[in-house]
C-alpha positions as CSV (number, residue, x, y, z in Angstrom):
1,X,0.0,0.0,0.0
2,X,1.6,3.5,-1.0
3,X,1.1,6.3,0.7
4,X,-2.0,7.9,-0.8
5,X,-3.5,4.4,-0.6
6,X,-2.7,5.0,2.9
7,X,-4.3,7.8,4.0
8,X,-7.3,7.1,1.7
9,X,-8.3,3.9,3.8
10,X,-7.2,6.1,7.3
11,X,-10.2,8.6,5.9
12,X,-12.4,5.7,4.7
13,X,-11.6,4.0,8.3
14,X,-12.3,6.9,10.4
15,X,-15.9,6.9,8.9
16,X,-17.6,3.3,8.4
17,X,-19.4,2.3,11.2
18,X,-17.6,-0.1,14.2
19,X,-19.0,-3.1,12.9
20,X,-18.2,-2.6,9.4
21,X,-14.4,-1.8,9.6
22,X,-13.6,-5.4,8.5
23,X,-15.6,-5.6,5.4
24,X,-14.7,-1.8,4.8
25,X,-11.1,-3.1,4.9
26,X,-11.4,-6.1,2.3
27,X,-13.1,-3.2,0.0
28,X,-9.7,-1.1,0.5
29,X,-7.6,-4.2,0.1
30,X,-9.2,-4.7,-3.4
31,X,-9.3,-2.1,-5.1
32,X,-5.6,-1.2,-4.2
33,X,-4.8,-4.3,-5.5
34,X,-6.4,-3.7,-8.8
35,X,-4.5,-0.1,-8.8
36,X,-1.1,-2.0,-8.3
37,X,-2.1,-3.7,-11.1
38,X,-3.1,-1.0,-13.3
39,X,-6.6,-2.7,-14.2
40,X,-8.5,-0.1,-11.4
41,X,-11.5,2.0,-13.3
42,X,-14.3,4.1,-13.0
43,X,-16.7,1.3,-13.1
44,X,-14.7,-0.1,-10.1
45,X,-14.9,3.2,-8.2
46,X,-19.1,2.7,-9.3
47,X,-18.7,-0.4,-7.4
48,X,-16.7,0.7,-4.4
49,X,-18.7,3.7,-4.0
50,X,-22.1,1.8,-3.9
51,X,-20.7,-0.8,-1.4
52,X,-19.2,1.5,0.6
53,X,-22.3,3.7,1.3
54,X,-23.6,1.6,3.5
55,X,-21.2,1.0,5.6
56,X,-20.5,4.6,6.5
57,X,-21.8,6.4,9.4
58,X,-24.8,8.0,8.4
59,X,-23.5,11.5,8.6
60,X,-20.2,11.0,6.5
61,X,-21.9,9.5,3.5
62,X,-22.0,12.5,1.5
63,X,-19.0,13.9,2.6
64,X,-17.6,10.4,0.8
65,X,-19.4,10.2,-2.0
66,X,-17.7,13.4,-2.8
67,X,-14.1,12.5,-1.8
68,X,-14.7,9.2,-3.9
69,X,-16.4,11.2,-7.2
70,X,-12.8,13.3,-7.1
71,X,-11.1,10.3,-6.9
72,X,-12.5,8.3,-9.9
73,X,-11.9,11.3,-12.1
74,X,-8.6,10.0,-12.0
75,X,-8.9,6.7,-13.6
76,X,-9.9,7.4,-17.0
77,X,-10.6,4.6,-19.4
């Protein structure tokens, strides 16, 4: 895991509720897998994104969602 990697599952962490850190975790673990091997795209961050919502605390969702949207803009296909 690099750096930004880093920090982006520390935010993503900080936000999901208790009792969803663990499968917020294997989320993380994927799709920074797929970024190390280059094959990591929008329809991935789709994915992540939709998964992801519900394990965030209620009041962090759309704080997320728009963390995430500026994220995907990097992965261009």
């Amino acid at each position: 895991m690099n750096q930004g990697q880093a920090q982006f599952s520390s935010y993503i962490l900080e936000r999901v509720t208790e009792d969803k850190v663990e499968e917020a975790k294997a989320l993380l673990a994927d799709n920074f897998e797929k970024q190390e091997k280059g094959t990591f795209t929008q329809k991935d961050a789709a994915k992540f994104n939709s998964k992801i919502v519900i394990l965030l605390k209620p009041d962090k969702v759309k704080e997320v969602q728009e963390v995430i949207k500026k994220f995907a803009e990097n992965f261009k296909e």
